[in-house]
C-alpha positions as CSV (number, residue, x, y, z in Angstrom):
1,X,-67.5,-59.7,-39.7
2,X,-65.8,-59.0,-42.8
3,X,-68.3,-59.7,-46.1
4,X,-67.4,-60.6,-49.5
5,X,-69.0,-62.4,-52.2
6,X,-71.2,-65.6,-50.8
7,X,-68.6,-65.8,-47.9
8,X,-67.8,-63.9,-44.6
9,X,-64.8,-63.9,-42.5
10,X,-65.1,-63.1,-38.9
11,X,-62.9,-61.1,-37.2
12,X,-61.8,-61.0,-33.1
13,X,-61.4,-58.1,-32.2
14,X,-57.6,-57.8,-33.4
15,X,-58.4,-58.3,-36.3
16,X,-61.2,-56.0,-36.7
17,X,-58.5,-53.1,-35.5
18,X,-55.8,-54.3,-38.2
19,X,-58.5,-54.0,-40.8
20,X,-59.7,-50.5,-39.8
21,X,-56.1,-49.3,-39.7
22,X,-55.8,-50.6,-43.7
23,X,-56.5,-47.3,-45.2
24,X,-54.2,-47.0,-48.4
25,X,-51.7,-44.7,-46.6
26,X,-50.8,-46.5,-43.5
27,X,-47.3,-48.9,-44.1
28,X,-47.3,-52.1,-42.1
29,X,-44.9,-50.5,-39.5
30,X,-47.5,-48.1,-39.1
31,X,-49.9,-50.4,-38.1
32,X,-47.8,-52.0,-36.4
33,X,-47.0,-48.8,-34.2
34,X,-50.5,-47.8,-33.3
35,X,-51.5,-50.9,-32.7
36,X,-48.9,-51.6,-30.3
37,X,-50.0,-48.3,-29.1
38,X,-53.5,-49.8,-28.4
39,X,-52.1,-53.2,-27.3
40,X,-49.8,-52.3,-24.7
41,X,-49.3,-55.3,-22.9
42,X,-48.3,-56.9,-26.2
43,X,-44.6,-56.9,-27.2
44,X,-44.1,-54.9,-30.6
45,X,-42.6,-58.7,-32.0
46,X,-46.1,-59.8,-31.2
47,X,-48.2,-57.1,-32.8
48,X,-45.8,-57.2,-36.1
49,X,-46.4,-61.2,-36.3
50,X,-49.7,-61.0,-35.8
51,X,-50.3,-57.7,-37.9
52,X,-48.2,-59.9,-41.0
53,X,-50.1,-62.8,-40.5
54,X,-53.6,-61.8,-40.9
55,X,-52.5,-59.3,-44.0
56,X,-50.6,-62.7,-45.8
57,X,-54.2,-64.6,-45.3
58,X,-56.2,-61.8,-46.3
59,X,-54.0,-61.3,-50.0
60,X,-54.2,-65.1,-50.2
61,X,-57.8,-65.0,-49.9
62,X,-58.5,-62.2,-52.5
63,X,-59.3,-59.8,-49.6
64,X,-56.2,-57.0,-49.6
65,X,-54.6,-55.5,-52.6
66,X,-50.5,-54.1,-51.8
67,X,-50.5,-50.1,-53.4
68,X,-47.2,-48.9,-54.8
């Protein structure tokens, strides 16, 4: 469950592991790789779509903040 002010998000557990990974120095292709990593039976196509789609709703939301 991801908290923020007089809301909540929850998270499966993909999303949970995207999330963790958000550190300020990992790059999306990073994620992207060790999450693959973690996901084998996923193609990497599937990890990157899903990776990109939950970081879009999270900036939309307020949530994520890009560095650089």
């Amino acid at each position: 469950m991801l908290l923020y002010p007089e809301r909540g998000l929850a998270l499966n557990a993909t999303a949970a592991s995207i999330l963790k990974l958000c550190d300020g120095d990992r790059t999306v292709e990073t994620i992207v790789g060790e999450l693959h990593q973690e996901y084998p039976d996923r193609s990497d196509d599937d990890v990157r779509h899903e990776v990109v789609d939950f970081l879009e709703e999270l900036l939309k939301r307020g949530l994520l903040r890009v560095l650089g």
